[in-house]
C-alpha positions in Angstrom: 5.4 -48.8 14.8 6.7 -46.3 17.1 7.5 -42.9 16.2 11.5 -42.4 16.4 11.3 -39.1 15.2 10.8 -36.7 18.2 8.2 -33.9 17.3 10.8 -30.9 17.8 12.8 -32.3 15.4 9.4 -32.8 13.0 8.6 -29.4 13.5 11.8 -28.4 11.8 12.1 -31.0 8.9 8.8 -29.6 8.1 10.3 -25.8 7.7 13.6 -27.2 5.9 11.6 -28.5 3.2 9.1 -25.6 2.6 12.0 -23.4 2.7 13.5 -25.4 0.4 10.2 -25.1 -2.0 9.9 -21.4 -1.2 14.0 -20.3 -1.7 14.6 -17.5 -4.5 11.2 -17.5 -5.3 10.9 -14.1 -6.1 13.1 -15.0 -9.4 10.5 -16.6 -10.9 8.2 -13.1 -11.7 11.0 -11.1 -11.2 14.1 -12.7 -13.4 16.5 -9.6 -13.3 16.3 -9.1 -9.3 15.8 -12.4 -7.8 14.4 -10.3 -5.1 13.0 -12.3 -1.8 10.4 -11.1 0.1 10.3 -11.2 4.2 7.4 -13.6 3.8 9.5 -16.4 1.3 12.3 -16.4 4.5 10.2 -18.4 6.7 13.4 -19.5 8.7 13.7 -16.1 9.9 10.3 -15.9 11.4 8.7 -18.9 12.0 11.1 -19.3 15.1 9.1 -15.9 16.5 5.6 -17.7 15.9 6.3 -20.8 17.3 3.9 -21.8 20.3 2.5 -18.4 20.1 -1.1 -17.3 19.5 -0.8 -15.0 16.5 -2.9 -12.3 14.7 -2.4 -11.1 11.0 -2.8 -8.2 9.4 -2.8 -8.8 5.7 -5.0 -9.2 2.1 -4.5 -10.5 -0.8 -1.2 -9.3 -1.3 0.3 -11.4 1.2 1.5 -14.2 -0.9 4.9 -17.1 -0.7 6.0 -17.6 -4.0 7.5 -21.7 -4.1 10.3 -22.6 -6.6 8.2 -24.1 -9.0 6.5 -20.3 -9.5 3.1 -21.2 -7.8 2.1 -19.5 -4.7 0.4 -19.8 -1.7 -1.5 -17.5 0.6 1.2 -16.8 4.0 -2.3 -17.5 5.9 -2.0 -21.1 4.2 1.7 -21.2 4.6 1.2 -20.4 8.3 -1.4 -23.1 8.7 0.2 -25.8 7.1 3.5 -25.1 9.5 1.4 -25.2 12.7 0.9 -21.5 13.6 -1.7 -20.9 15.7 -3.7 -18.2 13.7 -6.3 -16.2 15.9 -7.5 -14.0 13.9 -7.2 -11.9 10.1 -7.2 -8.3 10.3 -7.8 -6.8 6.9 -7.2 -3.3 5.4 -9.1 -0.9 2.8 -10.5 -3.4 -0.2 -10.8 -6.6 2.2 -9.3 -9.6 2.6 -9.8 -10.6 -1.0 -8.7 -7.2 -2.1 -12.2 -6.7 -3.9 -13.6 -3.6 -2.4 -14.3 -0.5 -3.6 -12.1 2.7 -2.2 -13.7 4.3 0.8 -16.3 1.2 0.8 -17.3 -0.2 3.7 -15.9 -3.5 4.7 -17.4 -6.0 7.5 -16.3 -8.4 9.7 -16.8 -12.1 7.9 -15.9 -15.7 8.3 -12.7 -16.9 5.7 -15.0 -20.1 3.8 -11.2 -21.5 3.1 -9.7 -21.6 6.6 -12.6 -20.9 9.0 -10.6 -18.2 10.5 -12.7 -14.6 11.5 -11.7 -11.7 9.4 -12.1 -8.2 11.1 -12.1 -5.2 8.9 -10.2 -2.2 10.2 -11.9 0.0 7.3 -14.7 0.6 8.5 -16.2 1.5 12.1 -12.9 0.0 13.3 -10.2 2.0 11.1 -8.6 1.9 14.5 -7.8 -1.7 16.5 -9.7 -1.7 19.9 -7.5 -3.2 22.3 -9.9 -5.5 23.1 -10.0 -7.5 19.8 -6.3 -8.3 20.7 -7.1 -10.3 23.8 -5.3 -13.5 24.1 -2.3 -12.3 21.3 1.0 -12.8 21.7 2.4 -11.4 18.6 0.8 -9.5 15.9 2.4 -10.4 11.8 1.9 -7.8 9.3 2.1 -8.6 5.4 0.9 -6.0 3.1 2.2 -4.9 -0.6 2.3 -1.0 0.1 3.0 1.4 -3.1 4.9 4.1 -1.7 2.2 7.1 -1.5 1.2 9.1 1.0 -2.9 8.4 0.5 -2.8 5.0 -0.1 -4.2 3.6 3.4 -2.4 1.0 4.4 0.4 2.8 5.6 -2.3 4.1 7.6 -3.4 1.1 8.9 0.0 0.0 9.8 0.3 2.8 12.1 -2.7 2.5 14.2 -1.7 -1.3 14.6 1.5 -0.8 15.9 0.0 2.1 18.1 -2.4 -1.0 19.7 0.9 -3.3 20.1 2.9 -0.8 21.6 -0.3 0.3 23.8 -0.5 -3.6 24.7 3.0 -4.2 24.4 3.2 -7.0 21.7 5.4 -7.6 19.5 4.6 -6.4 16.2 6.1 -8.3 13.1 6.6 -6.5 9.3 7.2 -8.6 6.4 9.0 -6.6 4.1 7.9 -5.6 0.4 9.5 -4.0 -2.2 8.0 -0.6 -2.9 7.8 0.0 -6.8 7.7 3.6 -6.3 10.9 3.3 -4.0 13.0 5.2 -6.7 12.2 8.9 -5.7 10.8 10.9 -2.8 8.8 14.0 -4.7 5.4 16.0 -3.9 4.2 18.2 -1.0 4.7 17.7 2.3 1.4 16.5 4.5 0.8 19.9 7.0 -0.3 18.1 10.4 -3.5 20.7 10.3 -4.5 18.3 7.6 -4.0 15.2 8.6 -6.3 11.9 8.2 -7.1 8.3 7.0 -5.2 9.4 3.7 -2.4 11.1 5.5 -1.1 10.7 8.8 2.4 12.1 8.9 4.6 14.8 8.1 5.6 12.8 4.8 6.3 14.3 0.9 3.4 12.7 -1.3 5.7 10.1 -2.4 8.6 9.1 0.2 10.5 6.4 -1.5 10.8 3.5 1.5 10.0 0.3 2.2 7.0 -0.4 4.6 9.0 -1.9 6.8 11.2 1.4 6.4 8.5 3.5 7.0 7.6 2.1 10.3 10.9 2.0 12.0 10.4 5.7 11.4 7.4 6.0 12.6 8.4 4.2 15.7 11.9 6.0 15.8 10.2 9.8 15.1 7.4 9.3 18.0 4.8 9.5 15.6 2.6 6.9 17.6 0.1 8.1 20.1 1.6 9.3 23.3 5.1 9.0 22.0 4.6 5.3 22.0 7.0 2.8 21.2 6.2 -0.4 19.4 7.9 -3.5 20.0 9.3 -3.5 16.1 10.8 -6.2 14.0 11.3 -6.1 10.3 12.0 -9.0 8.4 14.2 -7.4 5.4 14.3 -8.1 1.8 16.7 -9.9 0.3 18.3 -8.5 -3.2 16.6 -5.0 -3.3 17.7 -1.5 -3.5 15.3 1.7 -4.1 16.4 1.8 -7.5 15.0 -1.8 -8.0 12.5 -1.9 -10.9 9.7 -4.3 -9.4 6.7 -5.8 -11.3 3.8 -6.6 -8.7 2.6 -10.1 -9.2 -1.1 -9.3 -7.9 -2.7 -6.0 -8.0 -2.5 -4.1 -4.8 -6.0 -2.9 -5.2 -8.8 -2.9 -7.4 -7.8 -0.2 -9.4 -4.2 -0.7 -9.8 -4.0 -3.3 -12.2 -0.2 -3.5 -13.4 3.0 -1.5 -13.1 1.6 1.8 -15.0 -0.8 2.6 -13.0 1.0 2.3 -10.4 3.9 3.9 -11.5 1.7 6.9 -12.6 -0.5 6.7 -9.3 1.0 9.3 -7.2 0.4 11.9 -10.0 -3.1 11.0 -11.1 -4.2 10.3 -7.7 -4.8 13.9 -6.9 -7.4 13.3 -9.5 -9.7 11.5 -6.4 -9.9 14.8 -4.9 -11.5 16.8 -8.3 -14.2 16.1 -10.0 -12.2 14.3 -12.9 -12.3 10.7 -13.9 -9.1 8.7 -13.9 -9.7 5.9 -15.9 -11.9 4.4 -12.9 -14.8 2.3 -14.3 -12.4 1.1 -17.4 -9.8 -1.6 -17.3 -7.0 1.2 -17.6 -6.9 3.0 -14.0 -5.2 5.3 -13.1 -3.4 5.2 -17.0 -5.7 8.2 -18.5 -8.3 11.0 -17.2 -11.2 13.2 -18.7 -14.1 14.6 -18.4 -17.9 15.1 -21.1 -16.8 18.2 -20.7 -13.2 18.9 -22.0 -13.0 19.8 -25.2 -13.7 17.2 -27.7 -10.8 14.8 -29.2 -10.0 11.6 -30.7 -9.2 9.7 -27.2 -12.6 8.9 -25.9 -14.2 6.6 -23.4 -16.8 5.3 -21.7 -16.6 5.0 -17.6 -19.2 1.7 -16.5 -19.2 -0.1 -13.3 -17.1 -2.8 -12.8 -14.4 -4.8 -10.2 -13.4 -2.3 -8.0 -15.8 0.8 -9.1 -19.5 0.2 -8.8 -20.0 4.0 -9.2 -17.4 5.5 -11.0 -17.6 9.4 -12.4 -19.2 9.7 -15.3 -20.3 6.5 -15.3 -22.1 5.6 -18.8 -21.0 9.0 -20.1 -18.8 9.6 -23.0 -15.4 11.4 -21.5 -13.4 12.8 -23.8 -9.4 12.7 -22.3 -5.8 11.8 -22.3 -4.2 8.3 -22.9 -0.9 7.6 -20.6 -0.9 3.6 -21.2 2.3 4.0 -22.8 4.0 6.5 -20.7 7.2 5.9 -19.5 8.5 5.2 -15.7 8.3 7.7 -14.4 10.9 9.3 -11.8 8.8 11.9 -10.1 5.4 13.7 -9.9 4.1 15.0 -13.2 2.0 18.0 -12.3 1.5 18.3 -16.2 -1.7 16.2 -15.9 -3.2 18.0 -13.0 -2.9 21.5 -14.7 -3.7 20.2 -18.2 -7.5 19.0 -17.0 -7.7 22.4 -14.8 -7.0 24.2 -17.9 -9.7 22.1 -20.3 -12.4 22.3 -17.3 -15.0 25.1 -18.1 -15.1 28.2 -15.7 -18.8 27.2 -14.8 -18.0 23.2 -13.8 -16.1 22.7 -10.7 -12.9 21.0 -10.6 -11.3 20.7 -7.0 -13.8 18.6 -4.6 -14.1 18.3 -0.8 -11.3 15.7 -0.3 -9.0 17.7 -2.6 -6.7 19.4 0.5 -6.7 16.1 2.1 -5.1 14.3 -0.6 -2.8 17.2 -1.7 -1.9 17.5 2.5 -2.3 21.1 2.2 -4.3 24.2 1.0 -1.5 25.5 -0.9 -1.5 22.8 -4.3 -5.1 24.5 -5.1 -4.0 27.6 -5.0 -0.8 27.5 -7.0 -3.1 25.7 -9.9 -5.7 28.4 -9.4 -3.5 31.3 -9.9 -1.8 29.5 -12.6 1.6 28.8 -11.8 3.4 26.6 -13.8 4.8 22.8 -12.7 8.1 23.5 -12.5 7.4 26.7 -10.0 5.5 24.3 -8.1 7.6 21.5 -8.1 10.8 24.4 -6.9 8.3 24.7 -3.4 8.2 21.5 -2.0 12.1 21.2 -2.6 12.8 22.7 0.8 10.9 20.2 2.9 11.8 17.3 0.6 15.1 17.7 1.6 14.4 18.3 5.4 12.8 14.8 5.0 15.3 13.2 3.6 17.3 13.9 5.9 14.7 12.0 8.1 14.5 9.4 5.8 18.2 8.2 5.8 18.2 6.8 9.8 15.9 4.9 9.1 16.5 3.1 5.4 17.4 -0.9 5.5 18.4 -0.7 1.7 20.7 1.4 -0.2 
């Protein structure tokens, strides 16, 4: 029988209906904000894929939530509409989202799709030019958590730096960011910049991803005053003050909302030599040390997903249980100076990477000489401020 149905207008029955699978499906894990992601509205940017040979910048987190409340990989989703997929770029923790921090990632072959996955952490933490031969338009999709030292915002930057380099069009689906309710914590001095800190941002700057970039595109921040070619597909139903429940963990050790709600003040934590609940199933949601002074919260750091080598590992730490803390609304700097205080003079506590995650010199010394958290917290407020004023040009959502 012949085909009556001309393949243009195939192409768009076949969106109408996963649309129609994929509408509101943020209500399903997140009841009281019905909250749609840039990836569920496929209507918006399947129209820039079409007949183009995209790349895709994404992990695990980059998921389409259907109606029914199952979900499906956007690499799938892609696939299934047609989209000529080139390539996967992947950030820190891989593809799978199974790596340990600062572990090295390589290049691999997706068993599912058959599509080449390139690491860019790793040798390439930057994207040579050359591994975008032959694309047309590069799609990024990545849950970020609103810190300054969480990488991917990192990785974000030096792929729009490539598109704008290349001039190709360069693609955010948004995300909510669940620490988008405050902007708190130093500001990163540029002497000090790296992988874990690229910009003149406070520790915690309360915006979108998809916020974040228009401001790194709008402030110059890219390589030679670059400009990227920037579209943002928004979110639908979100403000900052939107309380949002991840429905897969970001990373390995981010495991629900309280660790990641408590992440930006523990995290300082990677830069000591303090264990913060690494190599337990409660990251980032208590700290200690064998050496503070002995108590009745105790545990046992051992290798597991996400921390084959964790500190401490198979020694008793005794510590400080935050499971049940509540949200949080800025830094606590209580934690920091509480294990300072319980370390012994003759143990070190502030490692290496310490200035690098702090963005400064100053944080150490402040501890050091024993000021308190609030005298602390009173200078960053200056610089806050100047980047809020920043900030506001560039938000999407109120």
């Amino acid at each position: 029988m012949k085909n009556l149905i001309p393949s243009k207008s195939k192409y768009l029955i076949l969106v109408l209906v996963l649309i129609f699978n994929y509408t509101n499906a943020f209500s399903q894990t997140n009841s009281s904000t019905s909250i749609i992601t840039g990836a569920n509205q496929i209507e918006k940017y399947i129209p820039l894929l079409k007949g183009k040979n995209i790349a895709v910048v994404t992990n695990q987190t980059g998921i389409v939530f259907k109606k029914n409340g199952s979900q499906i990989h956007l690499i799938d989703s892609l696939l299934s509409l047609s989209v000529s997929i080139q390539k996967v770029f992947a950030p820190e923790h891989g593809f799978r989202g199974k790596a340990d921090a600062s572990e090295h990632v390589s290049n691999n072959i997706d068993t599912k799709t058959g599509l080449p996955i390139i690491s860019l952490y790793g040798k390439n933490k930057k994207l040579p030019p050359s591994l975008l031969e032959n694309i047309d338009v590069v799609l990024f999709d990545i849950q970020d958590v609103g810190v300054r030292f969480y990488t991917y915002i990192s990785t974000m930057t030096y792929v729009m730096e490539t598109c704008a380099a290349l001039k190709i069009p360069f693609i955010i689906l948004d995300r909510p960011n669940p620490n988008g309710h405050y902007v708190d914590g130093p500001t990163l001095k540029m002497e000090y910049k790296s992988f874990v800190g690229m910009h003149p941002v406070p520790l915690v700057y309360g915006m979108t991803i998809g916020e974040y970039a228009q401001m790194v595109n709008g402030e110059n921040w890219l390589k030679n005053n670059l400009q990227c070619d920037l579209t943002v597909i928004p979110l639908q139903n979100y403000t900052h003050n939107s309380e949002y429940n991840l429905p897969i963990r970001p990373s390995p050790n981010l495991p629900n909302s309280t660790s990641i709600n408590l992440y930006p003040s523990l995290g300082f934590f990677e830069g000591t030599t303090i264990n913060a609940g690494r190599g337990t199933e409660f990251q980032f949601q208590r700290y200690g040390a064998p050496f503070f002074p002995k108590g009745e919260f105790v545990y046992t750091p051992q290798a597991n997903f996400g921390a084959k080598y964790p500190k401490f590992k198979n020694k008793l730490c005794y510590g400080v249980d935050l499971k049940k803390t509540e949200r949080l609304n800025k830094i606590d700097l209580s934690f920091l100076i509480d294990a300072y205080q319980k370390t012994p003079k003759n143990k070190d506590f502030f490692g290496a990477t310490f200035t690098i995650h702090a963005g400064n010199t100053t944080l150490q010394k402040q501890i050091e000489t024993g000021m308190t958290a609030k005298e602390i917290r009173n200078t960053w407020q200056s610089n806050i401020d100047a980047f809020k004023n920043i900030r506001k040009k560039y938000l999407i959502y109120d």
